[in-house]
N, C-alpha and C positions, 0 to 999 in steps of 0.2 A: 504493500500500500504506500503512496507517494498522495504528500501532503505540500501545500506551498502557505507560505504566511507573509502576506503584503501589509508591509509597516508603515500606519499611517499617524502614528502617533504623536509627530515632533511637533514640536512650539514655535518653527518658524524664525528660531530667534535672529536669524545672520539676516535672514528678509523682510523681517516685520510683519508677517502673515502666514498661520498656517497653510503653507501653499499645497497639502494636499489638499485641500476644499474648494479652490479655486478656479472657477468653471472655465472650461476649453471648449471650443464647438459642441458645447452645450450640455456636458456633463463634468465634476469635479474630475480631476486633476489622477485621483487613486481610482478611479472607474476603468481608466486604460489596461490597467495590468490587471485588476481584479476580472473583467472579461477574459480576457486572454486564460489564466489561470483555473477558471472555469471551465474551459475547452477542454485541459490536460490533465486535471489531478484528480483525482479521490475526493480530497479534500480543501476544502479554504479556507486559510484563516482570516481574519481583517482587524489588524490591530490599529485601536481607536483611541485619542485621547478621553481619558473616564469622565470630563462632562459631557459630551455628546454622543457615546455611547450607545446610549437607547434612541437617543433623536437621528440619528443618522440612516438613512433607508439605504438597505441594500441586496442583490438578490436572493431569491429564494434558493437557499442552500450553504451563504454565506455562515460561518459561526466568527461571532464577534467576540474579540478579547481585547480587557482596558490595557494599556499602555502602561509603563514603568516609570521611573525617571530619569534613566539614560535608553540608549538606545538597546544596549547591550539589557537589561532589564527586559526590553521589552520584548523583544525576543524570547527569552526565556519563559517570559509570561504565557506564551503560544505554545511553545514546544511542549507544555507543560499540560497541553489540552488535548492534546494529539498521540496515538497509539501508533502511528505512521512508521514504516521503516525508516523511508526516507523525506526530508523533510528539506524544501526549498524556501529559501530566502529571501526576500526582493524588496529593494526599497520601491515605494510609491512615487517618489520627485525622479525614476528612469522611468518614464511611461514609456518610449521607443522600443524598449526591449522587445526581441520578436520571439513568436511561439517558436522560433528553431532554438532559441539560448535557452528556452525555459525545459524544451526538450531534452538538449544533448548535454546542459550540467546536468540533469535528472537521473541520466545513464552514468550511474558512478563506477559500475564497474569494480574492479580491485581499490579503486581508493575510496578514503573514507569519507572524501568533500573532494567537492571541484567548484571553482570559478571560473567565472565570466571576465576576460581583462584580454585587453589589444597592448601592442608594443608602445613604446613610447616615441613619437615623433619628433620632438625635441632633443635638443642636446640638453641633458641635467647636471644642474651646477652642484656642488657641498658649499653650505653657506654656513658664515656663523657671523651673525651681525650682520655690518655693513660690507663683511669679506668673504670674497671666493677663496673656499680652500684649494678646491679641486674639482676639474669635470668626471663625472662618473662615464664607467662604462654601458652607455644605452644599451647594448646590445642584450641585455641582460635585465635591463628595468621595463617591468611591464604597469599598465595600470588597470589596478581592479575595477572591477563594477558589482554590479548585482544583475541578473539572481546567481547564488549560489546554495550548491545542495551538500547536504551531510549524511552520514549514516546516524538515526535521531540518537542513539543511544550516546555514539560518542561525542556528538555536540552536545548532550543533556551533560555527559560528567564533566568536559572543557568548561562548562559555564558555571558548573559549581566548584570547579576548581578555581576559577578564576577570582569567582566573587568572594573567595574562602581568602583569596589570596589579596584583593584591593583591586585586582587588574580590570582594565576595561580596553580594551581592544579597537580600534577604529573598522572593524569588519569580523565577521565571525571565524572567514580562515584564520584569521590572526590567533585565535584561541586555539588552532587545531595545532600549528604551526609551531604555539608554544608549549604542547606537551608533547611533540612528536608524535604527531598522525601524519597520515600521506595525505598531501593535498593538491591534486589534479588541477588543466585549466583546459578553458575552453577556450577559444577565438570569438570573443564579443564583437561589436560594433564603435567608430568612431561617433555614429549618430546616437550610439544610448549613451545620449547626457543626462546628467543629474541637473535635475533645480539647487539651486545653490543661492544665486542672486537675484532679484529682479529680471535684469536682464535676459536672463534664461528663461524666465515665462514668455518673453515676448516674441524668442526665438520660437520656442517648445509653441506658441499660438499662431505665427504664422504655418511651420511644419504640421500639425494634426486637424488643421483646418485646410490643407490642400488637397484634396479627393482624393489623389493620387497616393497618398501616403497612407490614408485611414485605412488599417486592417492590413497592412502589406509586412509583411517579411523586413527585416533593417538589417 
């Protein structure tokens, strides 16, 4: 059984708007992925901040779980609902994400997680202050995204190891990473951006509102 849990919980704080509520060609923002998700899993989660919770409509067969107060929290909140073997990841601010990522992280195969991340395009500098130390080897730096999938068992113990330990992770491989699990990747997309800044809506509103794009493969 294969479960996916779309995190819709944050405060928005870097944009000033919970931007997954924020309507795009005419539905919020977390609608994109939670469609998509529906197509492929067993199961869905939709994690919600706990005041809107119960006001929040969404399909029939959604299960709603409140939110934490980090991210990493709220994750665990979901996993925690779910009898799933395997259980997928997905931030809400990637709507781009297409049913192939959601698919072929799902396929774990021998490892116990896989991510979603493209190569880095850039030349990456080591800064410290206002000083370059050093350029890194790109060939070697990739950048993650979401979704990503686990074997639910071993991301349930990574997270209570972590929280036993203080640690909070900026992505859930990260927990897997740091007790020595195998962590697979897939080949994502340069078009699954994340919401981050304003800016990014206005991108993310021109692209889901071109016909050409709704429902398509990225």
């Amino acid at each position: 059984m294969k479960a996916c849990v779309i995190l819709a919980a944050g405060e928005g704080k870097r944009i000033g708007v919970r931007k997954q509520f924020v309507e795009i060609g005419g539905k919020p923002l977390f609608m994109y992925s939670l469609e998509k998700a529906l197509k492929l899993f067993d199961e869905v989660i939709l994690v919600l901040p706990e005041d809107v919770l119960e006001k929040t409509p969404v399909p029939e067969g959604v299960k709603k779980v409140k939110g934490g107060k980090e991210r990493q929290d709220s994750v665990l909140n979901a996993i925690l609902e779910t009898e799933a073997d395997i259980v997928v990841i997905h931030d809400s601010a990637r709507p781009l994400a297409s049913e192939r990522m959601f698919s072929e992280v799902a396929n774990l195969g021998s490892w116990d997680g896989k991510i979603v991340a493209v190569p880095a395009r850039d030349t990456i500098k080591e800064v410290s202050g206002d000083s370059v130390l050093k350029t890194l080897d790109r060939s070697h730096i990739w950048m993650s995204q979401t979704p990503q999938a686990f074997k639910r068992k071993v991301l349930i113990e990574c997270h209570f190891r972590a929280r036993n330990e203080g640690f909070y992770g900026t992505d859930d491989a990260s927990l897997l990473e740091r007790y020595g699990y195998k962590v697979g990747i897939v080949m994502g997309s340069y078009w699954n951006v994340k919401v981050t800044y304003r800016e990014d809506l206005q991108f993310l509103e021109r692209i889901l509102t071109q016909e050409r794009f709704i429902g398509k493969a990225v």
